[in-house]
TORKOL-4160 file (C-alpha; in steps of 0.2 Angstrom, whole numbers, padded with zeros to 4 digits, m for minus):
272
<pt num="1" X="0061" Y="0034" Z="m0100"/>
<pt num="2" X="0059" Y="0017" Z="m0105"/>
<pt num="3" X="0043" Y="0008" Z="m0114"/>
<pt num="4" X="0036" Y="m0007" Z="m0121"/>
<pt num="5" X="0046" Y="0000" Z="m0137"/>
<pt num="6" X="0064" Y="0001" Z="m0129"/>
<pt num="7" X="0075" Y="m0012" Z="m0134"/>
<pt num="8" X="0082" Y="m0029" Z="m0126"/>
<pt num="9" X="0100" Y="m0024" Z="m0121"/>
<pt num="10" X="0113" Y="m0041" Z="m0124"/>
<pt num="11" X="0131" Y="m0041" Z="m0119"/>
<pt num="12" X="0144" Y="m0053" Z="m0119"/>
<pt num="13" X="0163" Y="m0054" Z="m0119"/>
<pt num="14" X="0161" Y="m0058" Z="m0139"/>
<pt num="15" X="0148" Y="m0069" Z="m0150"/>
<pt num="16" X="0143" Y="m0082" Z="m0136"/>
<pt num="17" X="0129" Y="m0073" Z="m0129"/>
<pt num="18" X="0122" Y="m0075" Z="m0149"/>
<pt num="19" X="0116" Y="m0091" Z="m0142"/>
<pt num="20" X="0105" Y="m0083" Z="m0130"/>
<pt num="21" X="0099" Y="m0068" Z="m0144"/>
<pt num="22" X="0094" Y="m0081" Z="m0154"/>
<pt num="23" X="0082" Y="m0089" Z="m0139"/>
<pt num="24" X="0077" Y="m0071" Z="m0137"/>
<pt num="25" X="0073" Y="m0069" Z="m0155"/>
<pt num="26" X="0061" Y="m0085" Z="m0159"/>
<pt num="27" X="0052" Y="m0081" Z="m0141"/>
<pt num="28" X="0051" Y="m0065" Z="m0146"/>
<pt num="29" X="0051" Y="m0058" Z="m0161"/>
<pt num="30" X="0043" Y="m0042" Z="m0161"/>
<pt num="31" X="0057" Y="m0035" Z="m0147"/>
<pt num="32" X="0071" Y="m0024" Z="m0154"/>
<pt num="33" X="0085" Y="m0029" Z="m0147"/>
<pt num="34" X="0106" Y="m0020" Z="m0144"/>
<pt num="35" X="0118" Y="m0033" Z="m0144"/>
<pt num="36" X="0135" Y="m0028" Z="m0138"/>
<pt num="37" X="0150" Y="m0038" Z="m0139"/>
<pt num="38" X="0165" Y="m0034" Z="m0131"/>
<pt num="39" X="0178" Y="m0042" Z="m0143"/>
<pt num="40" X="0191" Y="m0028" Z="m0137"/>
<pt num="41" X="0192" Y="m0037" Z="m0120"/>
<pt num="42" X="0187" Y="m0057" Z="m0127"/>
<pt num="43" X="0190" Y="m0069" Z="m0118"/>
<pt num="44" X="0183" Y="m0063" Z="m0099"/>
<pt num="45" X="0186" Y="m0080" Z="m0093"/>
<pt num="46" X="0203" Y="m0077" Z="m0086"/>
<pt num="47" X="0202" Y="m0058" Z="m0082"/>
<pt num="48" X="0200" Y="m0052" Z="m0062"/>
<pt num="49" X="0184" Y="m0051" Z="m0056"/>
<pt num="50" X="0188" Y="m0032" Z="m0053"/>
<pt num="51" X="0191" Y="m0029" Z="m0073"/>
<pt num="52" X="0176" Y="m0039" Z="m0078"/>
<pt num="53" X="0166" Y="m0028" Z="m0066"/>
<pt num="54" X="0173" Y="m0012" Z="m0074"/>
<pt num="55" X="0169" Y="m0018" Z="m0092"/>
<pt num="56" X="0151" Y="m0025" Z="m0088"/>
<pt num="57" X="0148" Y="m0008" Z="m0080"/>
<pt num="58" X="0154" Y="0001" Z="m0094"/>
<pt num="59" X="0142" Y="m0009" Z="m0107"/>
<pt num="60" X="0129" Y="m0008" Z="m0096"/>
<pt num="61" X="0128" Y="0012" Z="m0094"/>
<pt num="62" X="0132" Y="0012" Z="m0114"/>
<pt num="63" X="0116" Y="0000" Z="m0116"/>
<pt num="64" X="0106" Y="0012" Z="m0104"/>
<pt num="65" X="0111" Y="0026" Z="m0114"/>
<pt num="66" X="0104" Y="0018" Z="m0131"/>
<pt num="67" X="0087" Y="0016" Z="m0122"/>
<pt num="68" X="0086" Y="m0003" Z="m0114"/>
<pt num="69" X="0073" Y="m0008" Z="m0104"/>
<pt num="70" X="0081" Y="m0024" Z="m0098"/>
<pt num="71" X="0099" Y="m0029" Z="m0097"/>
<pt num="72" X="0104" Y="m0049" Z="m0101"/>
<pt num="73" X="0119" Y="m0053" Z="m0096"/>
<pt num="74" X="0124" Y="m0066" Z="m0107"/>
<pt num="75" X="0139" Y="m0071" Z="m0103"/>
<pt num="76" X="0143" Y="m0085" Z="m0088"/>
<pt num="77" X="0158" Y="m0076" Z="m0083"/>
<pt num="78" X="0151" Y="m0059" Z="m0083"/>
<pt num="79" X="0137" Y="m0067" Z="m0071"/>
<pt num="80" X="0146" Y="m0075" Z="m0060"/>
<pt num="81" X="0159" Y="m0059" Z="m0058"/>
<pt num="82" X="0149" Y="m0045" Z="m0059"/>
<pt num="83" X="0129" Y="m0049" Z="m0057"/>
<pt num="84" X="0128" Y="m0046" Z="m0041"/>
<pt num="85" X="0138" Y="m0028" Z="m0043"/>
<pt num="86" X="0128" Y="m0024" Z="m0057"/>
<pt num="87" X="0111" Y="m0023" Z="m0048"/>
<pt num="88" X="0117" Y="m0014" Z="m0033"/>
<pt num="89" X="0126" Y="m0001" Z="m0045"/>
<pt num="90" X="0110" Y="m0001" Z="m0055"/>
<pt num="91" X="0096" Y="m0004" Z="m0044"/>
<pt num="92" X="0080" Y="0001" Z="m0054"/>
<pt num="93" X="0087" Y="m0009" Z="m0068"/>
<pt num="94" X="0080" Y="m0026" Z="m0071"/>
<pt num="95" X="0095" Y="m0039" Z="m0076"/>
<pt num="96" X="0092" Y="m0058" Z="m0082"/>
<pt num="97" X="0109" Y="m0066" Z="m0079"/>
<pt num="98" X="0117" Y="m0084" Z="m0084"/>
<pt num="99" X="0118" Y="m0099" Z="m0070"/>
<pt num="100" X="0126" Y="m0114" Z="m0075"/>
<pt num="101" X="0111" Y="m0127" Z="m0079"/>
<pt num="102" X="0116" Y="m0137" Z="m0064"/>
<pt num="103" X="0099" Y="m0138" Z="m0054"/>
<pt num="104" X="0090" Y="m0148" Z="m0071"/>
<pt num="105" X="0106" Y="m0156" Z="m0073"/>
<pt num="106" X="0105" Y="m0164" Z="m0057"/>
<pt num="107" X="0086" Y="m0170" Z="m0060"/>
<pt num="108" X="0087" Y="m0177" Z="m0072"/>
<pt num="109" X="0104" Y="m0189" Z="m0071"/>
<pt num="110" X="0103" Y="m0205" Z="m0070"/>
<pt num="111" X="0120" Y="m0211" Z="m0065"/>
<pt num="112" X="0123" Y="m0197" Z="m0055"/>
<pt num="113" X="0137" Y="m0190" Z="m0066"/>
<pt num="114" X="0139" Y="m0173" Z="m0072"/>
<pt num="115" X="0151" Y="m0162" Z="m0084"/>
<pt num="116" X="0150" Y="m0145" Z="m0083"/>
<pt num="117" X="0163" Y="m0136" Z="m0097"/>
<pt num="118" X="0164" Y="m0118" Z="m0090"/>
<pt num="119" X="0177" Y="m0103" Z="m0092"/>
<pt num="120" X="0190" Y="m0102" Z="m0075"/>
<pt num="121" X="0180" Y="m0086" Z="m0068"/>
<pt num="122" X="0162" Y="m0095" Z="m0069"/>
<pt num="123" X="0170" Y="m0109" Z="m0059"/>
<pt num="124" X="0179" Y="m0099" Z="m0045"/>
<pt num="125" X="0164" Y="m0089" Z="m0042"/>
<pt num="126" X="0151" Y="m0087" Z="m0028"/>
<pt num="127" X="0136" Y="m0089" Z="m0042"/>
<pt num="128" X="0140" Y="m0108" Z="m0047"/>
<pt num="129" X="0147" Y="m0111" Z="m0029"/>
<pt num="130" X="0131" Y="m0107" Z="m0024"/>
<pt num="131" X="0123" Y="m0117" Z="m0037"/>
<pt num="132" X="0131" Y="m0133" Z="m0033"/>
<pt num="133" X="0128" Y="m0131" Z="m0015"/>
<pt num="134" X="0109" Y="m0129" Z="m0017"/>
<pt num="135" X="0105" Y="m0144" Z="m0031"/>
<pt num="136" X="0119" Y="m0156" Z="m0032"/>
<pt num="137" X="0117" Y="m0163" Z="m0018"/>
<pt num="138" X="0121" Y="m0181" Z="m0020"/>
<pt num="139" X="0131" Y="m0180" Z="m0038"/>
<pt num="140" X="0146" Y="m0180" Z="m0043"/>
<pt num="141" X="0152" Y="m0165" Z="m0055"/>
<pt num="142" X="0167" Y="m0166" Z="m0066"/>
<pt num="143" X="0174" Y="m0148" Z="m0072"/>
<pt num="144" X="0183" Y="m0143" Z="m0088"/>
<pt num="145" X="0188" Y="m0126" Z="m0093"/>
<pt num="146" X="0191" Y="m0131" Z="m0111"/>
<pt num="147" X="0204" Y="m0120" Z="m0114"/>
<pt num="148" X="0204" Y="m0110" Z="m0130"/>
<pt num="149" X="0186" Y="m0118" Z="m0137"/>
<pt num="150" X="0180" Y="m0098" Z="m0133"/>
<pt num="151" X="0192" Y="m0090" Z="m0146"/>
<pt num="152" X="0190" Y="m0105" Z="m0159"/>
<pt num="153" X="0171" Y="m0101" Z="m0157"/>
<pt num="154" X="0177" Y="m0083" Z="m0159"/>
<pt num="155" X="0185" Y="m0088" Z="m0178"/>
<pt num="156" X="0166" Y="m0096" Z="m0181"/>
<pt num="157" X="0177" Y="m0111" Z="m0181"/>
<pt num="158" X="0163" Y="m0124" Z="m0175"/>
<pt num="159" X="0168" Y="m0140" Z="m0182"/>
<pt num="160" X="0189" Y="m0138" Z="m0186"/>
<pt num="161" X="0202" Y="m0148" Z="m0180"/>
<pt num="162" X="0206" Y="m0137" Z="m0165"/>
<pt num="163" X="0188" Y="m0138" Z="m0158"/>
<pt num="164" X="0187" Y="m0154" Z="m0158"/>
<pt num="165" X="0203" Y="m0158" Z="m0151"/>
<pt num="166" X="0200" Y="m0146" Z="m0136"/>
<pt num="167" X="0180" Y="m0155" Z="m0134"/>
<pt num="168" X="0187" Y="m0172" Z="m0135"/>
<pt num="169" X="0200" Y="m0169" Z="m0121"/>
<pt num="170" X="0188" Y="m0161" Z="m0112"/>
<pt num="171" X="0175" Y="m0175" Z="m0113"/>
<pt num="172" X="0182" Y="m0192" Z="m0116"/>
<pt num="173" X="0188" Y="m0193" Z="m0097"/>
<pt num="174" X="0169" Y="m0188" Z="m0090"/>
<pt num="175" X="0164" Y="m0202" Z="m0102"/>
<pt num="176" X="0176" Y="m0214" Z="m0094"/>
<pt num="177" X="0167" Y="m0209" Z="m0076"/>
<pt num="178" X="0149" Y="m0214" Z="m0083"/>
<pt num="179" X="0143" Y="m0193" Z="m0084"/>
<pt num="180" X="0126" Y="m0194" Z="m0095"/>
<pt num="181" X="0123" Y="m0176" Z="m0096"/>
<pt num="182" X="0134" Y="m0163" Z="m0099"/>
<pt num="183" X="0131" Y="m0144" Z="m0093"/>
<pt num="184" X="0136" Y="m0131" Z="m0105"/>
<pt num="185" X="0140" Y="m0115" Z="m0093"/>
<pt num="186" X="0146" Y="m0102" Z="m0105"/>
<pt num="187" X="0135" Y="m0095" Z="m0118"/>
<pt num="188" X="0150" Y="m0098" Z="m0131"/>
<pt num="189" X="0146" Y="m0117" Z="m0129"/>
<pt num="190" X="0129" Y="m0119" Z="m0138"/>
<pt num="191" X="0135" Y="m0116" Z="m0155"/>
<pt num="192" X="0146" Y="m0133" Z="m0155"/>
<pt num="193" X="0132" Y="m0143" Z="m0147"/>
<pt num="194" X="0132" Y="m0151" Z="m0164"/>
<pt num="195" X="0148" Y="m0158" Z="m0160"/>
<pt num="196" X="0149" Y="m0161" Z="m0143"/>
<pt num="197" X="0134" Y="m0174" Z="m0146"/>
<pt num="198" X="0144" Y="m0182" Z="m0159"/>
<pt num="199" X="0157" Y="m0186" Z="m0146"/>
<pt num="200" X="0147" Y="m0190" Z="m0130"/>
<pt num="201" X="0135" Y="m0200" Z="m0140"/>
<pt num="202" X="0117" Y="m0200" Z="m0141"/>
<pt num="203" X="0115" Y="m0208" Z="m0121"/>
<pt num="204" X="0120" Y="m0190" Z="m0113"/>
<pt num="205" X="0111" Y="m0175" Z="m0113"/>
<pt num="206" X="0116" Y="m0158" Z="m0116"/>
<pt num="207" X="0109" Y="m0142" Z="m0108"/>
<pt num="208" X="0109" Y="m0128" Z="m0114"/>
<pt num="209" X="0104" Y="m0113" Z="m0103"/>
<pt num="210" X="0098" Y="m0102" Z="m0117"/>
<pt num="211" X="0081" Y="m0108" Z="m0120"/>
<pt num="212" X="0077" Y="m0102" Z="m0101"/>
<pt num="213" X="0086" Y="m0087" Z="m0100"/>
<pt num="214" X="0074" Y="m0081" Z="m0115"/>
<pt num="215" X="0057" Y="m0086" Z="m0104"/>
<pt num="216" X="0062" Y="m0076" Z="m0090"/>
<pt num="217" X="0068" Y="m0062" Z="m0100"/>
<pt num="218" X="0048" Y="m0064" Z="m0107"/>
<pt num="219" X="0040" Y="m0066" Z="m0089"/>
<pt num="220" X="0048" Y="m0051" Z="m0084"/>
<pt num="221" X="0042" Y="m0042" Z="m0099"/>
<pt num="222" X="0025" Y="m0047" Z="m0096"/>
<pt num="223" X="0025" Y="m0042" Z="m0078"/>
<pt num="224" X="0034" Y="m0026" Z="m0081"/>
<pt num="225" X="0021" Y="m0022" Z="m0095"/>
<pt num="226" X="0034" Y="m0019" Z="m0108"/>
<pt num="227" X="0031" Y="m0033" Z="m0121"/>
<pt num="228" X="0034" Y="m0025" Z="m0137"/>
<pt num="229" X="0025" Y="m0035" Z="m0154"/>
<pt num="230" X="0032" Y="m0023" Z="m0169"/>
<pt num="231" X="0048" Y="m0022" Z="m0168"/>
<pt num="232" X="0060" Y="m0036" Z="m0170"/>
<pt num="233" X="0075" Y="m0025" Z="m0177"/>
<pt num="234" X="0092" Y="m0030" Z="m0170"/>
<pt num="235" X="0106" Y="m0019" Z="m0169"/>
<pt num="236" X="0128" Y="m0027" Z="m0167"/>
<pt num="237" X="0140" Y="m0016" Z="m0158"/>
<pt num="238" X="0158" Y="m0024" Z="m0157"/>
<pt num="239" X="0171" Y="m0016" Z="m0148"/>
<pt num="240" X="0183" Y="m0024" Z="m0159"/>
<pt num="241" X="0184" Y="m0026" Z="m0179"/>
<pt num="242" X="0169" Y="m0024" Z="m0187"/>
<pt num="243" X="0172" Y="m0034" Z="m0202"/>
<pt num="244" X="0177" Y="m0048" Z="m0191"/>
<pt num="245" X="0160" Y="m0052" Z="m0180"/>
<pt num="246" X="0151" Y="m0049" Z="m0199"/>
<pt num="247" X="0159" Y="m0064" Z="m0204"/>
<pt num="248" X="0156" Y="m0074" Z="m0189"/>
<pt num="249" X="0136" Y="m0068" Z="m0186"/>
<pt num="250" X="0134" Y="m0077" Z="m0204"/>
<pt num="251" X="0141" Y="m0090" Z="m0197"/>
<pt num="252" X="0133" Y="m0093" Z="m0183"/>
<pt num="253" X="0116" Y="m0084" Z="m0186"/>
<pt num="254" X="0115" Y="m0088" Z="m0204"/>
<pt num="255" X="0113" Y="m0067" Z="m0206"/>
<pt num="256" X="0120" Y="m0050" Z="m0215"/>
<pt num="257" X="0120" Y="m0038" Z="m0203"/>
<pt num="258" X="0128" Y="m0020" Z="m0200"/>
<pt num="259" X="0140" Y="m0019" Z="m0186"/>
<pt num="260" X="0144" Y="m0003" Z="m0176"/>
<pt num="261" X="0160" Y="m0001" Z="m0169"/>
<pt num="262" X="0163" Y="0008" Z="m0152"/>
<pt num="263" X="0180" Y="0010" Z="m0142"/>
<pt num="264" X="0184" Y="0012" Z="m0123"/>
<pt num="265" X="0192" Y="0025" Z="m0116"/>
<pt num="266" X="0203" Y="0015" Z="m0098"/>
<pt num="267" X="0191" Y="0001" Z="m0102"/>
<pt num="268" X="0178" Y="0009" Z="m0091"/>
<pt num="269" X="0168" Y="0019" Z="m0102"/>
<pt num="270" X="0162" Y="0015" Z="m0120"/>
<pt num="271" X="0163" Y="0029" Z="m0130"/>
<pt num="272" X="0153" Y="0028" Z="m0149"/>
């Protein structure tokens, strides 16, 4: 039985739904939070819809099992595959899923040019086709997959060669159509804001979803009556190396923290 004290479960395919924890955290401090990442299976991006389903489903019975009272979904690809699948396999659950930041995108240009960097998978779903159709009405939307920026983010590799190579290939071309915001629609994608300003300049905004994911996950809280003000304890599984996402978490968090290991058994079931 869940209560105010049960934790804040968090998965991802690896470290990118961080960006969203560390929203959760500064909102919310006295939450406990699980944060699983699914480094055994990283990148989603170009896995069927059908395996990313099995995986979320997996994480999410293994989060319900360590006592969650909500489940994020931070992950784009993980949303725009298996959201939906979630909640009718889960129904008295209460998930707070990613939507690529298309809506405020789209209010706020001024040229009427957008770039939305994404995985392939959030792309090719229903969830940003339905997004598009809704609120951008009237703007034009330039897509990159940026290819391989997910597993240099992986390596906590934020500002190296590689990265910027696969940002400025990604964004130079939007430049050249006038773009003056730029949508960052996988949760990996907030830890190079840093760099991605550098390139586009200081005339084109960048969204980052994080920041509202975190305020829904509160009002939800709030309506639920669940808040919890003291905890604030975080717990890191990994379904890959250990040592690996210690490393990166002090990269990218700033933090020394445990990680637990788990493993899956036909990728459908985690097992710790």
């Amino acid at each position: 039985m869940t209560s105010a004290a049960s934790p804040i479960g968090v998965f991802d395919s690896g470290v990118g739904g961080l960006s969203v924890l560390r929203e959760i955290r500064a909102l919310m401090p006295g939450e406990d939070i699980i944060y699983f990442g699914d480094q055994g299976h990283v990148p989603y991006g170009p896995r069927s819809m059908k395996q990313i389903q099995d995986f979320s489903e997996g994480i999410t019975r293994y989060l319900l099992e360590e006592g969650a009272k909500i489940i994020v979904v931070a992950c784009n690809t993980a949303s725009a595959a298996a959201l939906k699948y979630l909640r009718e396999m889960f129904p008295d659950v209460q998930f707070v899923g990613m939507e690529p930041a298309v809506k405020p995108a789209a209010e706020k240009t001024q040229t009427g040019k957008v770039g939305v960097l994404a995985t392939p998978a959030t792309f090719q779903g229903a969830l940003y086709a339905s997004v598009v159709e809704r609120f951008a009405n009237g703007v034009e939307l330039f897509q990159n997959t940026c290819n391989g920026l997910v597993q240099e983010i992986e390596k906590g590799n934020l500002d190296g060669e590689e990265t910027r190579r696969i940002l400025e290939e990604a964004l130079y071309p939007m430049l050249e159509k006038n773009i003056d915001t730029v949508v960052l629609g996988c949760t990996h994608y907030p830890f190079v804001i840093p760099l991605v300003e550098r390139i586009v300049g200081e005339k084109v905004r960048v969204i980052d979803p994080a920041p509202a994911v975190a305020r829904q996950v509160k009002r939800l809280l709030e309506a639920g009556g669940l808040e919890n003000q003291n905890g604030g304890r975080v717990r890191f599984v990994t379904s890959g190396e250990a040592d690996s996402v210690k490393s990166v978490l002090r990269v990218l968090l700033g933090i020394e923290s445990a990680v637990e290991s788990v493993t899956w058994k036909n990728d459908q079931e985690v097992l710790a």
